[in-house]
N, CA, C and O of each residue as an XYZ file, in Angstrom:
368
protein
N      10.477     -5.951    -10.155
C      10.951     -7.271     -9.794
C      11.529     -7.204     -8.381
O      12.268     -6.245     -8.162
N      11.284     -8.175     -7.267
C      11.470     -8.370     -6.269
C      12.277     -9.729     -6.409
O      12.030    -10.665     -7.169
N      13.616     -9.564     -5.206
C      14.378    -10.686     -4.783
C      13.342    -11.847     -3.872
O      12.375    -11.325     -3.316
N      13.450    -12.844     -3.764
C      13.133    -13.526     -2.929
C      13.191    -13.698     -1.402
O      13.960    -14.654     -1.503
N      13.056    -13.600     -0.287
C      13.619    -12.706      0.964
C      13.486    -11.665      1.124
O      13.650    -11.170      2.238
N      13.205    -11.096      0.265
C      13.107     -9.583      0.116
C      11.822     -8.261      0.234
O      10.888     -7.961     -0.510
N      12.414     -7.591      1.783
C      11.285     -6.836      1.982
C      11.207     -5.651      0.798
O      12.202     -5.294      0.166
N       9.547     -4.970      0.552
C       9.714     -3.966     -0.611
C       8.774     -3.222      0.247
O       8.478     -3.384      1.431
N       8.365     -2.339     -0.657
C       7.401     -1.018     -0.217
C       7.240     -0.735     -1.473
O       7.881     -0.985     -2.494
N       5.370      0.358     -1.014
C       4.835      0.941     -2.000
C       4.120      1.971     -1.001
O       3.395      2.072     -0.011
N       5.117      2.916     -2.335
C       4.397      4.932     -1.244
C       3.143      4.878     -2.182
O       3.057      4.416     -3.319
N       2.006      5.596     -1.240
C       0.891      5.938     -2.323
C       0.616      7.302     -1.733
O       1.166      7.779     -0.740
N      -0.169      7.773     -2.370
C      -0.450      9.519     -1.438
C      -2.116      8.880     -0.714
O      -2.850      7.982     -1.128
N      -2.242      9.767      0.453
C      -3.128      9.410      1.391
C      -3.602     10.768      1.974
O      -3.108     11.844      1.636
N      -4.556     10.635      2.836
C      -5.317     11.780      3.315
C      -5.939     10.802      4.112
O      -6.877     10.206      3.581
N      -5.602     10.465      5.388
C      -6.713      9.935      6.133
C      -7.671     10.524      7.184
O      -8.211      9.797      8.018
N      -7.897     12.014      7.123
C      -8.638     12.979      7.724
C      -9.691     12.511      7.082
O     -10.711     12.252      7.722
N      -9.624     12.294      5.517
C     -10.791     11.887      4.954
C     -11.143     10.764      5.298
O     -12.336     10.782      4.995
N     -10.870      9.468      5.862
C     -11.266      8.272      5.948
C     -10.904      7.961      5.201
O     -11.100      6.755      5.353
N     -10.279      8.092      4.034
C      -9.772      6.912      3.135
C      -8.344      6.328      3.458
O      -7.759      6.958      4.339
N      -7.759      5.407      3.001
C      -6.616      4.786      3.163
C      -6.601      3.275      2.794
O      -7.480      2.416      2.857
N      -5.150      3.241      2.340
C      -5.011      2.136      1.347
C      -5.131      0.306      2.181
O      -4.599      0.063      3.264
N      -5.636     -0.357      1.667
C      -6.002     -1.870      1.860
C      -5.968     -2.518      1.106
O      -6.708     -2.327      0.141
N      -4.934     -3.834      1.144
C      -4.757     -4.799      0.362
C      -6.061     -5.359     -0.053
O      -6.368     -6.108      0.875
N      -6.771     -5.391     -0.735
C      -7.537     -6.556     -1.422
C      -7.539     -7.879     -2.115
O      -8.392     -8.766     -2.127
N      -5.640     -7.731     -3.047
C      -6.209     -9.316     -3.016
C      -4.371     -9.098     -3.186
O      -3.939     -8.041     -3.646
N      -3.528    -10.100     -2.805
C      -2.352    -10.472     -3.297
C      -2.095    -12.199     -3.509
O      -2.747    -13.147     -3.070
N      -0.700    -12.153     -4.485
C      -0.351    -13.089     -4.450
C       0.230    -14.166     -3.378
O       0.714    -13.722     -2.337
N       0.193    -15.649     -3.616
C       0.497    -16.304     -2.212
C       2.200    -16.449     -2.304
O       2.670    -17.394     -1.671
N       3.114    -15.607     -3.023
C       4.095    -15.229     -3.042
C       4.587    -14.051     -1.895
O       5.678    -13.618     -1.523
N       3.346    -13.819     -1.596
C       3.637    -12.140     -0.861
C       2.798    -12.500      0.209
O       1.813    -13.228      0.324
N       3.924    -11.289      1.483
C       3.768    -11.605      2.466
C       2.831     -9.805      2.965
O       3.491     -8.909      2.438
N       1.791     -9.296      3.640
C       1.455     -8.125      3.902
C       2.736     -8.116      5.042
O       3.101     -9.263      5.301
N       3.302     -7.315      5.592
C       3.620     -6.869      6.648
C       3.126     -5.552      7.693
O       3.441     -5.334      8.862
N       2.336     -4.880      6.877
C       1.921     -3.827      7.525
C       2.307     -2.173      7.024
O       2.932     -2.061      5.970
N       2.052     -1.324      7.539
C       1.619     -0.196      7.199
C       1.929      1.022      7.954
O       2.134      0.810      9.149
N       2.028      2.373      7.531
C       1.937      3.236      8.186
C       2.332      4.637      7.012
O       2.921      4.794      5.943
N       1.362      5.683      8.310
C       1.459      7.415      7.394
C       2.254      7.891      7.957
O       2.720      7.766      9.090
N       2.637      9.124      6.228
C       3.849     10.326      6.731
C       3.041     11.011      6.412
O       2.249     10.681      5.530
N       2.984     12.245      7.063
C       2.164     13.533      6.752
C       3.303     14.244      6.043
O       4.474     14.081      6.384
N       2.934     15.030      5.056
C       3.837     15.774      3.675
C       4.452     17.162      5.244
O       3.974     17.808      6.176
N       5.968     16.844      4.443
C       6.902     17.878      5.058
C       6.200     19.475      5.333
O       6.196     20.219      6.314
N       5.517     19.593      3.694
C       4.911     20.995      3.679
C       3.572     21.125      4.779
O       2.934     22.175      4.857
N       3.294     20.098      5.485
C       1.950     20.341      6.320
C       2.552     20.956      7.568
O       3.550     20.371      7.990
N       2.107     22.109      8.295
C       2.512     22.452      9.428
C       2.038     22.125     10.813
O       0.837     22.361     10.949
N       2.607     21.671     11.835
C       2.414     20.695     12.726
C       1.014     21.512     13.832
O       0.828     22.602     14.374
N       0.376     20.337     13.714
C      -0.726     20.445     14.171
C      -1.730     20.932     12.923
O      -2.307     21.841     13.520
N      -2.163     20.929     11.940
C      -2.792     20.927     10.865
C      -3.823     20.212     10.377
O      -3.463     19.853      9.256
N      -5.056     19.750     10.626
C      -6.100     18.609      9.984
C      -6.285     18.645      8.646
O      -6.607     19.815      8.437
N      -6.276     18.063      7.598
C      -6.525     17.649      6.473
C      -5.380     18.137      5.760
O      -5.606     18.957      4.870
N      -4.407     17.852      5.939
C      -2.920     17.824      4.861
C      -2.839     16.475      4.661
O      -2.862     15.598      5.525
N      -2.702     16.299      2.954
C      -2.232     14.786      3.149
C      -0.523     14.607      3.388
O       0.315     15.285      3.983
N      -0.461     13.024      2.415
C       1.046     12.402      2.647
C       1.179     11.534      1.970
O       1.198     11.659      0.746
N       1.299     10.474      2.551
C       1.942      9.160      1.875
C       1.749      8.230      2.965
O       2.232      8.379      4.087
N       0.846      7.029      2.499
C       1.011      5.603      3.062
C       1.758      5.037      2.727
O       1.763      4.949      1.499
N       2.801      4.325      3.404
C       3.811      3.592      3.361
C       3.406      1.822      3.392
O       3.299      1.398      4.542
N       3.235      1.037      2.561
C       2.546     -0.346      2.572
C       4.158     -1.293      2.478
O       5.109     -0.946      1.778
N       4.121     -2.439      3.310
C       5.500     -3.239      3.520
C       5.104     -4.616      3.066
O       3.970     -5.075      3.199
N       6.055     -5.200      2.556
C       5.339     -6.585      1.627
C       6.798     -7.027      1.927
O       7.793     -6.302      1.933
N       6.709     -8.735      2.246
C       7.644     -9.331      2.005
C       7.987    -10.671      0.601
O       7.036    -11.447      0.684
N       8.795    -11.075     -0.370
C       8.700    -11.393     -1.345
C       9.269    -12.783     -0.860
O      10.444    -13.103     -1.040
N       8.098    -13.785     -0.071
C       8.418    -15.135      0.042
C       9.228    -16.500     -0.811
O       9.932    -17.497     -0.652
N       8.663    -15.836     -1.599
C       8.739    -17.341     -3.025
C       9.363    -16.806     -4.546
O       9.416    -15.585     -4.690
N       9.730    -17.479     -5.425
C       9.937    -16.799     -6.844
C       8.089    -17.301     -7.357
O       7.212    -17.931     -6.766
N       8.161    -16.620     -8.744
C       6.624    -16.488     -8.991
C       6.326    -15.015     -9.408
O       6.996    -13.990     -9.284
N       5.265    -15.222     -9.873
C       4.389    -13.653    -10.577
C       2.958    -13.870     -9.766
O       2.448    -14.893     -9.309
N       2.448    -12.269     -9.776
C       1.425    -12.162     -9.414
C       1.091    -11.023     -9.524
O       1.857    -10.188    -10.005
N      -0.647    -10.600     -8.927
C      -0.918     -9.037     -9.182
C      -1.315     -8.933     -7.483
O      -2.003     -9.671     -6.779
N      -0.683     -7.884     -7.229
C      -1.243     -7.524     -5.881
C      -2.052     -5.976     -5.767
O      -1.623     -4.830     -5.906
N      -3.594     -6.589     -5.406
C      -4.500     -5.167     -6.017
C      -4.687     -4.529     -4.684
O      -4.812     -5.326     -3.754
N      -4.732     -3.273     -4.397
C      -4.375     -2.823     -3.496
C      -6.268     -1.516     -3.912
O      -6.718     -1.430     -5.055
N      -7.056     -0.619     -2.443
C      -7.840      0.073     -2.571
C      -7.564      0.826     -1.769
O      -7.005      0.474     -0.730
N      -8.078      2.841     -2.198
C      -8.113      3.309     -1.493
C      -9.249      3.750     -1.455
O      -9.702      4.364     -2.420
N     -10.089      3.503     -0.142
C     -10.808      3.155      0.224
C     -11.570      4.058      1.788
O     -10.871      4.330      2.764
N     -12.768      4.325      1.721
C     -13.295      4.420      3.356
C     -13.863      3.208      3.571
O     -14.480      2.792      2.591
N     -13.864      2.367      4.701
C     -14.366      1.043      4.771
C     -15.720      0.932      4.425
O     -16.095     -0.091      3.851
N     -16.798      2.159      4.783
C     -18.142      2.094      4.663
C     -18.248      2.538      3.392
O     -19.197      3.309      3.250
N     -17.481      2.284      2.207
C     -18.226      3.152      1.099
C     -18.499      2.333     -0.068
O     -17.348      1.897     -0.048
N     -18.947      1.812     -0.946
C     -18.734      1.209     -1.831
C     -19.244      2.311     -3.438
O     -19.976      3.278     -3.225
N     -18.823      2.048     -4.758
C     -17.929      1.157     -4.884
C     -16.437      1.166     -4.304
O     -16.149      2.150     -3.622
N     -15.522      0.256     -4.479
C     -13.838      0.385     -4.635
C     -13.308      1.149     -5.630
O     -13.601      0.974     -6.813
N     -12.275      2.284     -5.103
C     -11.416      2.403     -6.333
C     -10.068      1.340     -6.257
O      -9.372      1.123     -5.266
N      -9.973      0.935     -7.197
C      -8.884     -0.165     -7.532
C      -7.553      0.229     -8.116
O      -7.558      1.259     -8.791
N      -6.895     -0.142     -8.033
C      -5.003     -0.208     -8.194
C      -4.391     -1.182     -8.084
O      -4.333     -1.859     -7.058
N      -3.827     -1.414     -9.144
C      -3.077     -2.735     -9.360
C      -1.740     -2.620     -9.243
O      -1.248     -1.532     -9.542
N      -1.016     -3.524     -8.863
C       0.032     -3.538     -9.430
C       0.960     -5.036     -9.815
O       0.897     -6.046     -9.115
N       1.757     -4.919    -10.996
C       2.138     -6.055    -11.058
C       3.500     -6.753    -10.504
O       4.467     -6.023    -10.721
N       3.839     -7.974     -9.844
C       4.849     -8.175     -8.946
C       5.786     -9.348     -9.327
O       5.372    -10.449     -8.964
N       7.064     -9.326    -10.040
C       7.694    -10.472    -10.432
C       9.019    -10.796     -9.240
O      10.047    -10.164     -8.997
N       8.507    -11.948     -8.716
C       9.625    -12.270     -7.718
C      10.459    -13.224     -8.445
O       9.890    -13.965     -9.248
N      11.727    -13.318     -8.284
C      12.975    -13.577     -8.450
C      13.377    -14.622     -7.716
O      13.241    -14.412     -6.511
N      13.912    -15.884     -8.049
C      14.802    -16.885     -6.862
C      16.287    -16.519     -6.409
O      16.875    -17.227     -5.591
């Protein structure tokens, strides 16, 4: 459950050496995308190619309301999608 006003986040694990990385596909019109960004895992040693981490995804919670915001991780050229849901109850 999300406040109304209220920025949230969702860590997912990532590897984008591989080309994949996470993309909203569909959200509610409760929710706002704000944008994105990677941490490479503490244990990777600097300068290293293919260690993953964690995508960091930023959502803002406009309105009260429910919804599902489905999220893919994804290479853009690949089909099918793997899919991930998640479910989002905003609060007034």
């Amino acid at each position: 459950m999300v406040k109304k006003g209220k920025m949230f986040i969702i860590k997912l694990p990532a590897n984008p050496t591989t080309g994949y990385g996470w993309t909203v596909r569909k959200s509610p019109h409760q929710v706002i995308y704000l944008g994105k960004h990677y941490v490479q895992s503490p244990e990777c040693k600097k300068g290293i190619v293919g260690c993953s981490g964690i995508e960091i995804l930023r959502f803002n919670a406009i309105e009260a309301g429910k919804g599902e915001l489905q999220l893919q991780y994804v290479r853009p050229w690949d089909l099918p999608y793997l899919k991930a849901g998640v479910k989002l109850w905003m609060s007034s």
